[in-house]
Structures are given as structure tokens and as C-alpha cells.
C-alpha positions as CSV (number, residue, x, y, z in Angstrom):
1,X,82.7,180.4,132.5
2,X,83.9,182.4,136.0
3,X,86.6,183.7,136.5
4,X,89.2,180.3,136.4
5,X,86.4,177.9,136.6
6,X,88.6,176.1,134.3
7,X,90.9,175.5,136.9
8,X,89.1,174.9,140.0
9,X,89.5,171.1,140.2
10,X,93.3,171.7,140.2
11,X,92.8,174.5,143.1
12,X,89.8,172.2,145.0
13,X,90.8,168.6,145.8
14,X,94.2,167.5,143.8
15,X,96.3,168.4,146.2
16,X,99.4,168.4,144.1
17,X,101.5,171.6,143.5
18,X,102.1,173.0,140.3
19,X,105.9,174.1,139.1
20,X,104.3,177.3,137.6
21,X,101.2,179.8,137.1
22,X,100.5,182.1,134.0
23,X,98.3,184.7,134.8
24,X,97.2,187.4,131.9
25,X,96.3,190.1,133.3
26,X,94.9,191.5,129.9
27,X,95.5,190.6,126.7
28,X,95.2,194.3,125.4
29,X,98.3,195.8,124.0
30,X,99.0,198.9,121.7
31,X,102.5,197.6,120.8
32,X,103.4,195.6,117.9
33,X,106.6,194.0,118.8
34,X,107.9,191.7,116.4
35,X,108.9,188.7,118.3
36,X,105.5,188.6,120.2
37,X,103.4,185.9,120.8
38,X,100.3,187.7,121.6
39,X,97.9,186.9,118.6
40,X,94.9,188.3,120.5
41,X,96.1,191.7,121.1
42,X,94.0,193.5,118.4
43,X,91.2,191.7,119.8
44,X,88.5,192.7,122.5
45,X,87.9,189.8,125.2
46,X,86.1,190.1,128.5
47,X,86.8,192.9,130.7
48,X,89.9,192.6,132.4
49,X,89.5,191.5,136.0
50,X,90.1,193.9,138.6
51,X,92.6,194.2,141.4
52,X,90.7,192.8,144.2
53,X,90.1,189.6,142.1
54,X,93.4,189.0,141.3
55,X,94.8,189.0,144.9
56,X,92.1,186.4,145.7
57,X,93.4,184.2,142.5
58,X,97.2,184.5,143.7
59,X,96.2,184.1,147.4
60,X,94.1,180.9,146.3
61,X,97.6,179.5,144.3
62,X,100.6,181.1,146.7
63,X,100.3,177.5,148.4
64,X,100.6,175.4,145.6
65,X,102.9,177.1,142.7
66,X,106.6,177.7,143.2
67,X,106.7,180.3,140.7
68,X,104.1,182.9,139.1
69,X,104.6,184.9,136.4
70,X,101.9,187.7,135.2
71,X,101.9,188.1,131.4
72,X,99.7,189.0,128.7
73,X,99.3,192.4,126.7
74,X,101.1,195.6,128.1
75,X,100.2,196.1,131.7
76,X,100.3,199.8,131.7
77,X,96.8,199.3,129.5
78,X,94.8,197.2,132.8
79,X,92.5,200.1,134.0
80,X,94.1,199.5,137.6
């Protein structure tokens, strides 16, 4: 699947607006906080998408989320 295929009837053609938006911008992290949620942060996935692509994604949602909030692994571990 492309990047949020999963997603594009909600972006093409419903028209309503979502509250929020959770974007992960890699699940990679070298932490092992105790409280965390991440269960996949050992784990490989697909390479992490680069900047380019993720200012299309949030320019393709600024109209129809009030709030967005980037999580995932540690941040400081995305190549860009």
C-alpha cells in the first residue's frame, strides 16, 4: 500500500474534518522508556518517508484537521 492509501477516501471526497491527525514519522527508537507505548520499536518497517513527502501529507490535511501531532519512535533517529 502507498504512502496513506489507507486514508485517501477520508482526504478525497468526505468532506468532513477530522478533530486530529497522528503522523509517525518512524517508529525507530533506541530508547527503552518504561511507560512507552511503542511495541514496534525493535522492529524494522518500511523506510521512513522523507521530508518532501511529509510536507505534501500535512499540506493535503492542514484543511481538514484542527490539530496534528507527529509521533512515533525518537525523531532524532529519521535520517532527515
Amino acid at each position: 500500500m502507498g504512502d496513506c492509501a489507507c486514508y485517501s477516501n477520508e482526504l478525497h471526497g468526505d468532506e468532513r474534518n477530522l478533530v486530529f491527525a497522528f503522523l509517525e514519522l518512524t517508529p525507530a527508537c533506541n530508547n527503552r522508556c518504561v511507560g512507552c507505548s511503542n511495541v514496534f520499536a525493535d522492529k524494522r518497517g518500511p523506510a521512513p518517508l522523507n521530508a518532501r513527502r511529509w510536507i505534501e501529507i500535512i499540506e493535503k490535511l492542514r484543511p481538514h484537521v484542527e490539530f496534528l501531532k507527529l509521533t512515533g519512535g525518537e525523531p532524532t533517529l529519521h535520517p532527515e
